[in-house]
C-alpha positions in Angstrom: -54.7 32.4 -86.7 -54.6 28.5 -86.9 -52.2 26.8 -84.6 -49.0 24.7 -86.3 -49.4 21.1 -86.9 -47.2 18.4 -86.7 -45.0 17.8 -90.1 -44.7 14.4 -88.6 -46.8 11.4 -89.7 -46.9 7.5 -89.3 -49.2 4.5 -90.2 -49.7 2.2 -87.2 -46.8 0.1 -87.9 -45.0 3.3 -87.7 -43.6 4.2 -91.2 -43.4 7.9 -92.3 -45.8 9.0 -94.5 -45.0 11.4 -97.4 -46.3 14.8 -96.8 -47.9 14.3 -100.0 -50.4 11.7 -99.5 -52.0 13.1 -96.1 -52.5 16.2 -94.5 -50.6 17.1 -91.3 -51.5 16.6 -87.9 -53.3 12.5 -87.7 -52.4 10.1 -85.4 -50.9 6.7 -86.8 -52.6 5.3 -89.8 -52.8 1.8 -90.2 -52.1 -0.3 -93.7 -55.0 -2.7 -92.5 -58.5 -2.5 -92.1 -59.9 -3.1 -88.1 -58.8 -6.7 -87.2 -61.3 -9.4 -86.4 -59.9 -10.1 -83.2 -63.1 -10.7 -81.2 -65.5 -8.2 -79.3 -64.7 -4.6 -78.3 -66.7 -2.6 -75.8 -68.2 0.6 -77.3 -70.8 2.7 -75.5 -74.0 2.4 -77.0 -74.8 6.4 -77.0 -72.0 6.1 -79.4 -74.3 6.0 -82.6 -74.1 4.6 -86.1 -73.5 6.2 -89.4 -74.8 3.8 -92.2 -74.1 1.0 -90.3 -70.9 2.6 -89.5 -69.2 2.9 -85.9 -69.0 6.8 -85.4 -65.8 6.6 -84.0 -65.3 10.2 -83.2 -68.4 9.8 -80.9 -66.9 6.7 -79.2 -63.5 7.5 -78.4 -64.9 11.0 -77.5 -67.8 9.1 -75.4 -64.7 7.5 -73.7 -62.6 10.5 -72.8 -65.6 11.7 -70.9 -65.9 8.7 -68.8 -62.7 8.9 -67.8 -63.0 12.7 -67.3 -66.4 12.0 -64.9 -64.1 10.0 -62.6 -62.7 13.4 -61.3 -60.0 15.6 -62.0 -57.8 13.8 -59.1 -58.6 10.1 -60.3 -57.6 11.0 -64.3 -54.8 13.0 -63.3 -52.8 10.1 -61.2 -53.8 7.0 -63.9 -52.5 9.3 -67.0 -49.3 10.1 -64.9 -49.1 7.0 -63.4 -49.7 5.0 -67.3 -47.3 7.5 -68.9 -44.4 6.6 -66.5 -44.3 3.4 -68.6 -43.3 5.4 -71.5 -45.4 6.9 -74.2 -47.5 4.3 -76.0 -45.6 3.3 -78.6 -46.1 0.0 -81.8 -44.1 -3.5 -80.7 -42.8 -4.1 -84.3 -41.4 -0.4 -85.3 -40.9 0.7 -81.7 -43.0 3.7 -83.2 -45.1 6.1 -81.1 -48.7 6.8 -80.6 -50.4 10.1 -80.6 -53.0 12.0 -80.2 -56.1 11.0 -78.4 -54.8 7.3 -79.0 -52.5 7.9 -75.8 -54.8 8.4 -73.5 -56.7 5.9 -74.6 -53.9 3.4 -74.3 -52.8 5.2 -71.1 -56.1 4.0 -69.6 -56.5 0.9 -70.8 -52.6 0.3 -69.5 -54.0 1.3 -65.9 -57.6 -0.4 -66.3 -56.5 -3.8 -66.6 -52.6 -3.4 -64.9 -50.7 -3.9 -67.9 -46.9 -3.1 -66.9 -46.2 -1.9 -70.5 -47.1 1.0 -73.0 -46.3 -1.4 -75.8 -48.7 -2.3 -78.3 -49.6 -4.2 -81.3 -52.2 -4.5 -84.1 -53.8 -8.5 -84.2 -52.1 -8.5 -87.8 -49.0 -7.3 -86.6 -48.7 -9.8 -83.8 -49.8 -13.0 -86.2 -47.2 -11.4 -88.4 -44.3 -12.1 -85.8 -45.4 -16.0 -85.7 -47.5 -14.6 -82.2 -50.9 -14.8 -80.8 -53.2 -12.8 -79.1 -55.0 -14.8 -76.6 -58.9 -16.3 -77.1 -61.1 -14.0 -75.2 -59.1 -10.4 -75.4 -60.7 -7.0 -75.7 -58.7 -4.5 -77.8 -58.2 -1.1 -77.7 -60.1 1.0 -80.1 -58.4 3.9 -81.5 -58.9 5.8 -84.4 -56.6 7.0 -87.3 -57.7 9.8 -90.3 -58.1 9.1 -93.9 -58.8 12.1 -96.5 -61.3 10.7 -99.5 -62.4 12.5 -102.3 -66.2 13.5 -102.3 -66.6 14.8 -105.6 -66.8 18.1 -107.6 -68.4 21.6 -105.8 -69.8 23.5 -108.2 -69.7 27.8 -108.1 -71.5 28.2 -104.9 -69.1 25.7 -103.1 -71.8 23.2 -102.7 -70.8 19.4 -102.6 -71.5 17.8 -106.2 -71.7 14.0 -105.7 -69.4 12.0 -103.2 -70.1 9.7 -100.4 -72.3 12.3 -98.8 -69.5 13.1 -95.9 -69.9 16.3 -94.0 -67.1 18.8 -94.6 -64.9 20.1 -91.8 -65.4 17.6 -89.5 -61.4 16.5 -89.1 -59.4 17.7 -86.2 -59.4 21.1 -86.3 -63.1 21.3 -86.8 -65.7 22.8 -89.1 -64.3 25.3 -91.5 -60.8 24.2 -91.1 -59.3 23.6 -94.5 -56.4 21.5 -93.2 -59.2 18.7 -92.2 -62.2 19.3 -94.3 -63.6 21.4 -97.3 -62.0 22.1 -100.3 -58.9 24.1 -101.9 -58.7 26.3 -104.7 -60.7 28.7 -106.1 -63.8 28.7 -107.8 -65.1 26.9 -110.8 -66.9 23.8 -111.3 -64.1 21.1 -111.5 -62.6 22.1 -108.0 -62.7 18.9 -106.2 -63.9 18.7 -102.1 -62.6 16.0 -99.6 -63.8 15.2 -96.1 -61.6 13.9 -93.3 -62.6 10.2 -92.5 -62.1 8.8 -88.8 -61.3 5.3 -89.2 -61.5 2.3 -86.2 -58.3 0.4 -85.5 -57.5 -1.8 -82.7 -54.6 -2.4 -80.5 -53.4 -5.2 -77.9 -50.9 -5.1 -75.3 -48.2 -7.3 -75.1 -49.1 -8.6 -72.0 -52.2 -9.9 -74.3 -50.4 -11.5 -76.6 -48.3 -15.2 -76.6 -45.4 -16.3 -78.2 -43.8 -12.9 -79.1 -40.0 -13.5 -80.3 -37.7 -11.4 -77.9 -36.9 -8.6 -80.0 -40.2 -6.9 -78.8 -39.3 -4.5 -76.1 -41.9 -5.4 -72.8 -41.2 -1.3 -71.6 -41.3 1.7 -73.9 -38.1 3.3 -74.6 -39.2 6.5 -73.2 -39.6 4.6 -69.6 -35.9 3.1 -69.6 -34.4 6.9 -70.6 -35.3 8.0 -67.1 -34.8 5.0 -64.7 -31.6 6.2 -63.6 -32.3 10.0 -63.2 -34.3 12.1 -61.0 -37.6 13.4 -62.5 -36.6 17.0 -60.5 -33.8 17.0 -62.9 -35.5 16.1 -65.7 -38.1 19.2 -65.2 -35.8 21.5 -64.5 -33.8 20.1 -67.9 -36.3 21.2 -70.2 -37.7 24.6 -68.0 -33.5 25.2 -68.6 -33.7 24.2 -72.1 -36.8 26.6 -72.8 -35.5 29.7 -71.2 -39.0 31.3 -70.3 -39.3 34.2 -68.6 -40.1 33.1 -64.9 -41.0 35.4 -62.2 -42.0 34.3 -59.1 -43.4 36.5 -55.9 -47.0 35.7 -57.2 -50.6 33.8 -55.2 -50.5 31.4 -57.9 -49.6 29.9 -60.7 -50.2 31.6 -64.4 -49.0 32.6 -67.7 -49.6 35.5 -69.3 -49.8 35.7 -73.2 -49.8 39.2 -73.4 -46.5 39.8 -71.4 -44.7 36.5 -72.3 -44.7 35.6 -68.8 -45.1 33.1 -66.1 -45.5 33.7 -62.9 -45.1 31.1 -59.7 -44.8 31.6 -55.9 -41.9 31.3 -54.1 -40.4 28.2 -54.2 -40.5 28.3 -50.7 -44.4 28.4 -50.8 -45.0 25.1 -52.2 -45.6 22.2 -50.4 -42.6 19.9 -52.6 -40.0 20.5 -55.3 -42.3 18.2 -57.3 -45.5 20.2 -56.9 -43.2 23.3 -57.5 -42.0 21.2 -61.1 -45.3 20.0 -61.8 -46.7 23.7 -61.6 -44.1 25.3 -63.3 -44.3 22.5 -66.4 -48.4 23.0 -67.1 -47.5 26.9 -67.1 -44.6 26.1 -69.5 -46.9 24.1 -71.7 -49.1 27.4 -71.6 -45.8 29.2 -72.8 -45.0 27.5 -75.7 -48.7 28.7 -77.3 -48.0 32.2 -77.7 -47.7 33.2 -81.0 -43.9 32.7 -81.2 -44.1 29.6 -81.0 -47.0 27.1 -81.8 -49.4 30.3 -82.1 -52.4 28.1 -80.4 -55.5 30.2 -81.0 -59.4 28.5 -79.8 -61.5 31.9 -79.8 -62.8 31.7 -83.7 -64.0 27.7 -82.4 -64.9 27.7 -78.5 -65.7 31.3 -78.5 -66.2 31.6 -74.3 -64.9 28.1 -73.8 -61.8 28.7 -75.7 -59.6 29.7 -72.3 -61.1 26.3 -70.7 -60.0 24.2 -73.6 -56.6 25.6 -73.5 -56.5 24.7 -69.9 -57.5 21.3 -71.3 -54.4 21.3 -73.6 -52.2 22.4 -70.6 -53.3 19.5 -68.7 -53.1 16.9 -71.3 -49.5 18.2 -72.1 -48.6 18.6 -68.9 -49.3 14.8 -68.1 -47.3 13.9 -71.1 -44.3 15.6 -69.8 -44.6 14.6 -66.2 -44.8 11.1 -67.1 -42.0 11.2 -69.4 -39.8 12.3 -66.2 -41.8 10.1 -64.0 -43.1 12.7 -61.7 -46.4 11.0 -61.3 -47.2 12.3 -57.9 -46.9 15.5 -58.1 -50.1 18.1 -57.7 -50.3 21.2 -59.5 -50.8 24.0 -56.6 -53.1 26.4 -57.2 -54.8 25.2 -60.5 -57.9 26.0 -60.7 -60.8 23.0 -61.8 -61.9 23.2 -65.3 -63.1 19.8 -65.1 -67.2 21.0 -65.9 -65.9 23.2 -68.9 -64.4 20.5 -70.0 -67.3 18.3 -70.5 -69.5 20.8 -71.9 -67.1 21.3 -74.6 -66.4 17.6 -75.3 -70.4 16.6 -74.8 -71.0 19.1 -77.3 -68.6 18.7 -80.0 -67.1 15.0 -80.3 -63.9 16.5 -82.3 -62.5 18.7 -79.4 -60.7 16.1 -78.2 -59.0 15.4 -80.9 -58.1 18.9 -81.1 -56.9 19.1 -77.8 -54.6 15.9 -77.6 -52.8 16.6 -80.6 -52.0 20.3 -79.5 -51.0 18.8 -76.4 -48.8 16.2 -78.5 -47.5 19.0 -80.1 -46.4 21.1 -76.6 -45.3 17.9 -75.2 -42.5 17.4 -78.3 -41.9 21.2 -78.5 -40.8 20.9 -75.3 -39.0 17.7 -75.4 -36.8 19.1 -78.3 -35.2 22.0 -76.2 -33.9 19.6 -73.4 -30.9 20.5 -71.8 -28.2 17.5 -72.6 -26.8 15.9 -69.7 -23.8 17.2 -68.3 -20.3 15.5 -70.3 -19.3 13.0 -67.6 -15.7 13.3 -69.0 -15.6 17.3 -67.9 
């Protein structure tokens, strides 16, 4: 069974996207082709397609560098980036998704940039602004569907750009990202899922900005005034999982609905007691009640290591939301190897991964509890 996808799209600049021109599920797309805005870094191992960037390959090439730094050193720069807010666009106020976060996240930490907000070079010259002589973007990536032709009978590709099917988020012989729909019959049309390169600059890149762009991401100012204990037990309260503690370690179980912590007494913090509890509750909300998350069909043996991956990437979106950046999650065990095997070996997984995570994240972000009514 597939997992669900987000319903939810926007272009860079952050308008919605009918359902009808796209499928589900991409990160922002951009009205504008990659800006000219001088060099960007990319690895070399990152290839070429027809003198085209592969830019599933780079951003994936990317994600692994930052995974080889250790499971500690990734861990406290996303948490520590994210407590600026999610990434989100300086002209809509819009957020980034997907991979495109931690991307952002990084570069945010990288070069000490105080804000998660960001802007294309076309969007900045828009505003009468300037991105300084000499700055690197960010290179992202955003998903276009194009038409390859006809398939004949037998399914085979007729014509087209010569694209290979199924290679969109979800992976080969996902419909939703690749191949074709209908039936059979020789004028059923195929489509491929392209990856396309976009970059971004930070403000702090960036001169003569008119005031009305926001230096902080409006997910950072929600929390300044509240405890990030408060905020994790808000949304454990607003999803109403069955908790039992009494346990060596942390877990969920799919098959009983479960998760199971220590005693509270057992961990060395409320936070690391909160962090643990809020990757177990991004294991929660896969079961099949909810966002149904399934890898076996795709991973095969990997497929409980890349739902670990998930829990971790979701889990550092929602600590970082509450600002709980330095918590540690007790008793987790190190996936970090699996990890790279999976993403050295298939440069969509992490695509995959951050946008189930993305999903989690906002899943679990919807069933806050509201604050108490300060009039009561």
């Amino acid at each position: 069974m597939r997992a669900l996808e987000s319903s939810r799209q926007r272009d860079a600049e952050g308008r919605d996207i009918p359902n009808s021109q796209t499928a589900t599920g991409f990160p922002p797309v951009p009205p504008e082709g990659s800006p000219k805005a001088g060099p960007v870094e990319a690895r070399t191992q990152a290839g070429q397609a027809k003198g085209r960037m592969d830019v599933r390959q780079a951003i994936t090439d990317r994600i692994i560098a930052m995974l080889e730094k250790g499971g500690n050193v990734f861990r406290e720069r996303w948490t520590q980036a994210a407590s600026r807010g999610m990434p989100r666009n300086g002209k809509t106020g819009a957020p980034y998704h997907g991979a495109n976060v931690l991307l952002l996240w990084d570069a945010a930490i990288e070069h000490g940039y105080a804000s998660n907000v960001w802007l294309t070079y076309k969007q900045a010259a828009s505003m009468g602004a300037q991105v300084r002589r000499g700055e690197r973007g960010v290179l992202c990536a955003h998903f276009e569907r194009k038409a390859t032709g006809h398939q004949n009978d037998a399914g085979n590709d007729v014509g087209g750009n010569g694209a290979a099917h199924g290679e969109g988020e979800g992976g080969a012989g996902d419909n939703a990202y690749g191949g074709h729909s209908g039936n059979s019959g020789n004028s059923v049309h195929s489509s491929v899922l392209l990856c396309m390169p976009f970059w971004l600059f930070n403000v702090a890149q960036v001169d003569g900005l008119p005031a009305s762009v926001p230096d902080r991401s409006e997910d950072a100012e929600t929390w300044t005034d509240r405890s990030p204990i408060e905020g994790a037990m808000r949304f454990i309260g607003g999803c109403r999982p069955n908790i039992q503690h009494g346990y060596t370690r942390g877990a969920y179980s799919p098959a009983a609905d479960r998760i199971m912590l220590p005693d509270v007494d057992r961990f060395t913090s409320p936070e690391a007691y909160c962090a643990t509890a809020l990757h177990e509750l991004v294991h929660w909300t896969g079961h099949e009640k909810r966002l149904n998350r399934t890898f076996g069909a795709r991973f095969g043996d990997a497929a409980y290591a890349f739902e670990e991956l998930v829990a971790e990437l979701g889990c550092a979106f929602v600590l970082g939301h509450i600002g709980l950046v330095d918590a540690t999650i007790e008793g987790h065990a190190a996936y970090l190897d699996s990890w790279l095997q999976v993403l050295r070996n298939d440069r969509t997984a992490i695509f995959t991964a951050a946008r189930h995570a993305g999903e989690a994240y906002e899943f679990i972000l919807a069933r806050e509890l509201p604050l108490p009514d300060s009039d009561g």
